[in-house]
C-alpha positions in Angstrom: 123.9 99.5 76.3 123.3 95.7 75.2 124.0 94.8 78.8 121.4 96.5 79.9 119.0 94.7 78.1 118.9 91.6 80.7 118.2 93.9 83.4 115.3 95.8 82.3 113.7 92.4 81.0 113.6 91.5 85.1 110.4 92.9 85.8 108.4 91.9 83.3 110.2 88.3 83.2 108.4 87.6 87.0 105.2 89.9 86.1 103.1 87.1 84.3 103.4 83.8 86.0 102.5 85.9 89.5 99.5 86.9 87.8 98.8 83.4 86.7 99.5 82.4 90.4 97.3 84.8 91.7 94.6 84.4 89.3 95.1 80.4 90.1 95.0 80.8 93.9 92.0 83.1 93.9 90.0 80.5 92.1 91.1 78.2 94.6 90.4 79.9 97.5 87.2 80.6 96.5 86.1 77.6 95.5 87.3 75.7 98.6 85.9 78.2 100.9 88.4 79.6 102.8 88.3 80.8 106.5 89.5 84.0 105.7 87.3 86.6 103.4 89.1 86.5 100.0 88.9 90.5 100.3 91.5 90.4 102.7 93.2 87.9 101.1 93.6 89.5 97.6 94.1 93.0 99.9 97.1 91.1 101.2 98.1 90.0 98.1 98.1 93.0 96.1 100.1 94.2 98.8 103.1 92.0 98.4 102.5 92.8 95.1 103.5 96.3 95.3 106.2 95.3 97.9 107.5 93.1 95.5 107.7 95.6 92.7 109.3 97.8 95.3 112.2 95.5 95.9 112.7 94.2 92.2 113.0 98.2 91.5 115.7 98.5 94.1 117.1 95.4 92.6 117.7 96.5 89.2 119.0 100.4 90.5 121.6 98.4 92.7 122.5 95.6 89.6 122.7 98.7 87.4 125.2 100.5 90.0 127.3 97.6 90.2 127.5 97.6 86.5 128.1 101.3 86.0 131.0 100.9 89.0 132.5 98.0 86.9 132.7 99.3 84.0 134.5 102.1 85.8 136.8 100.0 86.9 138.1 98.5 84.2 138.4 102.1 81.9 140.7 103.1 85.4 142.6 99.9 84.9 143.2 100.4 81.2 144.1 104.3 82.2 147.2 102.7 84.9 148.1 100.0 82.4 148.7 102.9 79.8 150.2 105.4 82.4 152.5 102.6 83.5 153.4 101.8 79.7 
């Protein structure tokens, strides 16, 4: 279960400095006055966001499969190394 541990820190390890980014380039964009409306930027934004989450979530279920089927592995291989004792 200690292995584990790495995985379910993921999220949260990317979760603040993307805030600090975003929080860094809102206050840029609107102080430099961007073409676009910052609306539609920080729509866009929060958007990727979620996509982001998304992806990371899918990430972690597919690392956590991998795990799951290697640790699988190696109980079958310790089953044949007894069987062929």
């Amino acid at each position: 279960s200690t292995a584990n541990a790495p995985e379910d820190d993921a999220p949260n390890r990317y979760s603040r400095p993307e805030r600090t980014a975003y929080s860094r380039y809102s206050r840029d964009a609107n102080s430099s006055g961007s073409s676009l409306p910052s609306n539609s930027l920080e729509k866009r934004i929060e958007e990727l966001e979620r996509e982001l989450a998304k992806e990371r979530q899918e990430n972690a279920r597919l690392m956590k499969m991998a795990q799951d089927k290697e640790e699988l592995i190696g109980k079958l291989k310790e089953e044949i190394d007894l069987l062929n004792r």
